[in-house]
N, CA, C and O atoms as a DFTB+ gen file, in Angstrom:
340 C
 N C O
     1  1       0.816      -1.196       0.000
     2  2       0.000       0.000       0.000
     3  2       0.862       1.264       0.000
     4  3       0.647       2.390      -0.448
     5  1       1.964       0.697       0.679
     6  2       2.908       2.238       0.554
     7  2       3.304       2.631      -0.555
     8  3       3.142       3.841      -0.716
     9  1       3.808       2.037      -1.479
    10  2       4.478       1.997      -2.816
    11  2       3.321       2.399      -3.720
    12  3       3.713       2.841      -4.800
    13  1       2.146       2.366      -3.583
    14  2       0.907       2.535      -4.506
    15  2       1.387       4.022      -4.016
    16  3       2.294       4.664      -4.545
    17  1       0.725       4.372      -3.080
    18  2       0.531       5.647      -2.468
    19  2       2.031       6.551      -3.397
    20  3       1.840       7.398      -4.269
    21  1       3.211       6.165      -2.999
    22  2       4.404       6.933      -3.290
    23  2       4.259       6.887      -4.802
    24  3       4.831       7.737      -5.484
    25  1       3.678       6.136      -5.237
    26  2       3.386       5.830      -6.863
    27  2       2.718       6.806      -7.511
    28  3       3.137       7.368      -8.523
    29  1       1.631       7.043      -6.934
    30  2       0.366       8.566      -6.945
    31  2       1.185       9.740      -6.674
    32  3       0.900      10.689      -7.404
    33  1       2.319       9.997      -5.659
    34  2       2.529      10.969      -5.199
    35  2       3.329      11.571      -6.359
    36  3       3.481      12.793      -6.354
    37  1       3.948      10.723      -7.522
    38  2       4.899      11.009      -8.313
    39  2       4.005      11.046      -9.621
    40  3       4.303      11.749     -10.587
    41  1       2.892      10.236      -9.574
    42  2       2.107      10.276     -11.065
    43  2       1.059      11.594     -10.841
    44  3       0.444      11.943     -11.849
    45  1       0.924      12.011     -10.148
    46  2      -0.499      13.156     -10.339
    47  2       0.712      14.204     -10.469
    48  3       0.560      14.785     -11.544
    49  1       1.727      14.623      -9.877
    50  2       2.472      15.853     -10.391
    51  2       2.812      15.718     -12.234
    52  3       2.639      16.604     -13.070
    53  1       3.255      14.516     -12.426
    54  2       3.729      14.277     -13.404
    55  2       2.771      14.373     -14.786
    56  3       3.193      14.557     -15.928
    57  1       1.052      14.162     -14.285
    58  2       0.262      14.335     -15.161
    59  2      -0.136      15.789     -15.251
    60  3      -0.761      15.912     -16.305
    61  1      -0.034      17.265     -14.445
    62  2      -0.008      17.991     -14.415
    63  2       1.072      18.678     -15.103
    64  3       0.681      19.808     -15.398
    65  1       2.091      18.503     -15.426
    66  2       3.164      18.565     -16.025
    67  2       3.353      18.807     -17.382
    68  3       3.869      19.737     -18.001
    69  1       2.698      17.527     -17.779
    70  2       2.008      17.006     -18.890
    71  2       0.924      17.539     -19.409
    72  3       1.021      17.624     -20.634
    73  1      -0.173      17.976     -18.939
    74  2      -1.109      19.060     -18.965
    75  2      -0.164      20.292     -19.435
    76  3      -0.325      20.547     -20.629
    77  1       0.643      20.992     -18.875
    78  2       1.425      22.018     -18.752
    79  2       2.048      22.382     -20.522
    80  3       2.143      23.449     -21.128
    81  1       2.298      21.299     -20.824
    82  2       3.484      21.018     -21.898
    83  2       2.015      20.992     -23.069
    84  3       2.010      21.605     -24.136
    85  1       1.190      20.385     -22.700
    86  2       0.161      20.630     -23.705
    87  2      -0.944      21.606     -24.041
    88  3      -1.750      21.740     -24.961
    89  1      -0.568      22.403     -22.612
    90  2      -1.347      24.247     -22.959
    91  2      -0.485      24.685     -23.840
    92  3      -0.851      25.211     -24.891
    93  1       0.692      24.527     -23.529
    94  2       1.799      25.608     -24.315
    95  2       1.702      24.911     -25.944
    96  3       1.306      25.727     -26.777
    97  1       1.969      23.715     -26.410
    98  2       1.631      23.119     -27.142
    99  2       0.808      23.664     -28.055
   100  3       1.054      23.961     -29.224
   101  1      -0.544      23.815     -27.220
   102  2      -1.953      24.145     -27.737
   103  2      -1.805      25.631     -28.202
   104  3      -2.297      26.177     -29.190
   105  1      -1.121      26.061     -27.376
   106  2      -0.652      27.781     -27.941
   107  2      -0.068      28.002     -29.066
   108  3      -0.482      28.822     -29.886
   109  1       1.147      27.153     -29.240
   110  2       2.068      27.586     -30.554
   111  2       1.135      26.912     -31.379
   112  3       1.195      27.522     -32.447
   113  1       0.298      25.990     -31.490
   114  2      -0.743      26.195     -32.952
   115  2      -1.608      26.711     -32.842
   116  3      -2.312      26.505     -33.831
   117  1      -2.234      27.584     -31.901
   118  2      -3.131      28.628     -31.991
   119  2      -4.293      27.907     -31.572
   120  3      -5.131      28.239     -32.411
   121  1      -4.808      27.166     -30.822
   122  2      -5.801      26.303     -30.679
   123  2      -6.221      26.635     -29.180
   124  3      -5.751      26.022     -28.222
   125  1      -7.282      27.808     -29.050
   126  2      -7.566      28.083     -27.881
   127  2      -8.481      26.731     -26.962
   128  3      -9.215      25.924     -27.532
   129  1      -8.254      26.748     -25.682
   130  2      -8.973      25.872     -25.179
   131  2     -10.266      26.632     -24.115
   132  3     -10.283      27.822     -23.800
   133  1     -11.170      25.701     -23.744
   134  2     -12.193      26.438     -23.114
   135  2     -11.976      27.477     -22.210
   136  3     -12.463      28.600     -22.337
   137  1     -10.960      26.972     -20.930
   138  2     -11.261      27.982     -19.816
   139  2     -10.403      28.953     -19.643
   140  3     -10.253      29.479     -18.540
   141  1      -9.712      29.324     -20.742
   142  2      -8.724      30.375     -20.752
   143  2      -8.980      31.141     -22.279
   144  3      -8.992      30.727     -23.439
   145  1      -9.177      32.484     -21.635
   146  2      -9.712      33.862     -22.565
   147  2      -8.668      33.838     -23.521
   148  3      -9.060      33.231     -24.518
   149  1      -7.589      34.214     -23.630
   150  2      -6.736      34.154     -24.556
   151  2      -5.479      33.315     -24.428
   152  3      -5.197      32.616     -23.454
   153  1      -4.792      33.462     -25.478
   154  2      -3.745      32.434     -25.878
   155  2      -2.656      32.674     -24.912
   156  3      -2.093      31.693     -24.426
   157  1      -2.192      34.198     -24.486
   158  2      -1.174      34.407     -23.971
   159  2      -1.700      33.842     -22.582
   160  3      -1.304      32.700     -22.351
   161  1      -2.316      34.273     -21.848
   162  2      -3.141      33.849     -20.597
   163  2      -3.104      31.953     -20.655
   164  3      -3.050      31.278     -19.627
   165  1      -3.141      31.464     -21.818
   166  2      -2.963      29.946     -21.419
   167  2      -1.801      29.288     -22.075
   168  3      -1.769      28.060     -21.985
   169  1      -0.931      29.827     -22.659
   170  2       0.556      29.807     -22.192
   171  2       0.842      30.115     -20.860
   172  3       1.058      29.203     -20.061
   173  1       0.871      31.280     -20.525
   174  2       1.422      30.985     -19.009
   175  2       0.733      30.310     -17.998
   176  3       1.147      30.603     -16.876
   177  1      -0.176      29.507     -18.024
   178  2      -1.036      28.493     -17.285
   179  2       0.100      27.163     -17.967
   180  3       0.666      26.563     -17.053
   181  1       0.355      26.825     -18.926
   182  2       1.024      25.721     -19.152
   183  2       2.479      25.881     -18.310
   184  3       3.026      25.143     -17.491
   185  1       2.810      27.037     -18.825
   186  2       4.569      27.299     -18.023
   187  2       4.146      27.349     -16.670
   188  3       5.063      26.953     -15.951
   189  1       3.140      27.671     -16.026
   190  2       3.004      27.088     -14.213
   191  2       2.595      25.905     -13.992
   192  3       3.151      25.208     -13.143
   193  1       1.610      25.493     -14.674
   194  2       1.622      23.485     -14.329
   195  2       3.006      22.470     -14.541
   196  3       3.371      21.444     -13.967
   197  1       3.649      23.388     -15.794
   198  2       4.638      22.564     -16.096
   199  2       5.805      22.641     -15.080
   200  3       6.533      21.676     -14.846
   201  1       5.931      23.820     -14.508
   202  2       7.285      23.828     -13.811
   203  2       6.603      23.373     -12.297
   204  3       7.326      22.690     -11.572
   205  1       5.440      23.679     -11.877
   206  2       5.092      22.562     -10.488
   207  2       5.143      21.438     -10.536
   208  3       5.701      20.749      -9.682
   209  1       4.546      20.987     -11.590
   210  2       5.187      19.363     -11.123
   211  2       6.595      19.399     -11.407
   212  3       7.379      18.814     -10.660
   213  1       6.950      19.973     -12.324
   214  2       8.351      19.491     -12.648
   215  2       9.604      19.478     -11.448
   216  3      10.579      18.761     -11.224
   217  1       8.989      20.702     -10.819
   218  2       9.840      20.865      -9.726
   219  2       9.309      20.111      -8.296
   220  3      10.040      20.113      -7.305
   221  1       8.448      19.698      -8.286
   222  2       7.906      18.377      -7.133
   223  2       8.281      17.261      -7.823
   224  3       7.993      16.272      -7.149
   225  1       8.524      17.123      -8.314
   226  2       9.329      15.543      -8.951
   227  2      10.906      15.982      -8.976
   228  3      11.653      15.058      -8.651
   229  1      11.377      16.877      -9.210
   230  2      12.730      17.112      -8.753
   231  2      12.811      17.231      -7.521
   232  3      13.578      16.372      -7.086
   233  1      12.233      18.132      -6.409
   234  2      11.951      17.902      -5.186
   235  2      11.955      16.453      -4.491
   236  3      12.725      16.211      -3.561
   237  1      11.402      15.872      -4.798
   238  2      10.933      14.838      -4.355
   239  2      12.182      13.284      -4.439
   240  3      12.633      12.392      -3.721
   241  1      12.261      13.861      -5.974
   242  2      14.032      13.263      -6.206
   243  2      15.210      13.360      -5.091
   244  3      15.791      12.673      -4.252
   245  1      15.181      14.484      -5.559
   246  2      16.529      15.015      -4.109
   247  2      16.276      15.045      -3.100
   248  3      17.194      15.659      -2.558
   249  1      15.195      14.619      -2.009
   250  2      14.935      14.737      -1.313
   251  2      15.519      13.256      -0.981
   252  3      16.649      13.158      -0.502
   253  1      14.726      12.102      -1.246
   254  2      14.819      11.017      -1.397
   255  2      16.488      10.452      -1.277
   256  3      16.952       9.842      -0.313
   257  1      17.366      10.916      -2.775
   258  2      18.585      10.980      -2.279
   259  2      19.112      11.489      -1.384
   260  3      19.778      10.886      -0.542
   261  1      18.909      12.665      -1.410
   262  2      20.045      13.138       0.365
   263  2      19.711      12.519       0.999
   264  3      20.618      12.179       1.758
   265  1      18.337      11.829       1.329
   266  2      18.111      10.686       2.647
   267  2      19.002       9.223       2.606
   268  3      19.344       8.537       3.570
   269  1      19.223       9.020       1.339
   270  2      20.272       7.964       1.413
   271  2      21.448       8.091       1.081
   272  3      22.153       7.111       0.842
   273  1      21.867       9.298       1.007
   274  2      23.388       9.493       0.706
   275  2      24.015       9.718      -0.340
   276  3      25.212       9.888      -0.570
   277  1      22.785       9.701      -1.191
   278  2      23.660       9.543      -2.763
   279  2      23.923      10.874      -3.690
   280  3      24.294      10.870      -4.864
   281  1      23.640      11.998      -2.877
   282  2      24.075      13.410      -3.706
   283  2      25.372      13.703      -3.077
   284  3      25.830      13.222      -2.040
   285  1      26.070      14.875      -4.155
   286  2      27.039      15.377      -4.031
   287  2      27.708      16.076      -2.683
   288  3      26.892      16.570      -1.905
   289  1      28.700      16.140      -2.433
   290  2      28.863      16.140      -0.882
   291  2      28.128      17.903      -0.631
   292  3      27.435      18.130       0.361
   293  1      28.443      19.062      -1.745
   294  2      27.806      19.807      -1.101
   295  2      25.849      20.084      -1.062
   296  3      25.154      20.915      -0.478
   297  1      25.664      19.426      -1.592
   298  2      24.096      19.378      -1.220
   299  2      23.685      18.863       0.035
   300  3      22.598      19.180       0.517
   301  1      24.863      17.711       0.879
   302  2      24.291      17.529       1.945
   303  2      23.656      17.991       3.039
   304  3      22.870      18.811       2.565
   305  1      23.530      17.981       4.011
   306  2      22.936      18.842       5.119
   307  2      24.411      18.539       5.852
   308  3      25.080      17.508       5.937
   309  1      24.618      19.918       6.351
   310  2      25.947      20.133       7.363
   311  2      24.949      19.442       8.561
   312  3      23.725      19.338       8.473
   313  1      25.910      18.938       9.857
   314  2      25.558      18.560      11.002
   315  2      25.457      19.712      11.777
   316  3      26.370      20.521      11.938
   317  1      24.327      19.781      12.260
   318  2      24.197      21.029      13.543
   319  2      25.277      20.962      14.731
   320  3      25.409      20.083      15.583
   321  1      25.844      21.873      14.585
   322  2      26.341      21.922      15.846
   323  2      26.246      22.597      16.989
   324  3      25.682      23.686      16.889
   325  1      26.760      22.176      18.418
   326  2      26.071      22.652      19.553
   327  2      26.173      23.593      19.757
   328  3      27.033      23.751      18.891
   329  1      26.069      24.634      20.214
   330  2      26.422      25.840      21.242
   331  2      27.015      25.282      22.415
   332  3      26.532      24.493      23.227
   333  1      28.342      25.916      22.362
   334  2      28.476      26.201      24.116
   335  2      28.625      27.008      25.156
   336  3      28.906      28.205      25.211
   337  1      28.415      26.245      25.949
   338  2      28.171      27.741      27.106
   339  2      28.875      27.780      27.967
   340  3      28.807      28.704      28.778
């Protein structure tokens, strides 16, 4: 059940994305769609779906790695250190 779930968490950004890539799409051939007044107005509706998911699936990427170790040493998280008093 977990793996379904983490499965969704990566496919609904990714279909939004996809949405994204096909407003803009829909723009450069001039093919207005219903809920957006003009063309320029749903271009930039594609360039914001597209870069949210895009960037929650990169998010979500790197996140994942730094938890197991596998990014570059400076992306890691420095260790907190204490104060003393």
């Amino acid at each position: 059940m977990a793996r379904f779930v983490a499965l969704m968490v990566l496919v609904i950004p990714a279909i939004i994305a996809g949405y994204g890539i096909k407003l803009m799409r829909d723009t450069i051939f001039q093919i207005l769609l219903f809920p957006y007044p003009s063309l320029a107005l749903q271009f930039i509706a594609g360039i914001i779906f597209f870069l949210a998911g895009f960037s929650f699936i990169g998010g979500f990427i790197f996140y994942r790695d730094r938890k197991n170790g596998k990014i570059a040493p400076k992306f890691r998280k420095k260790p907190e250190q204490k104060e003393q008093t």
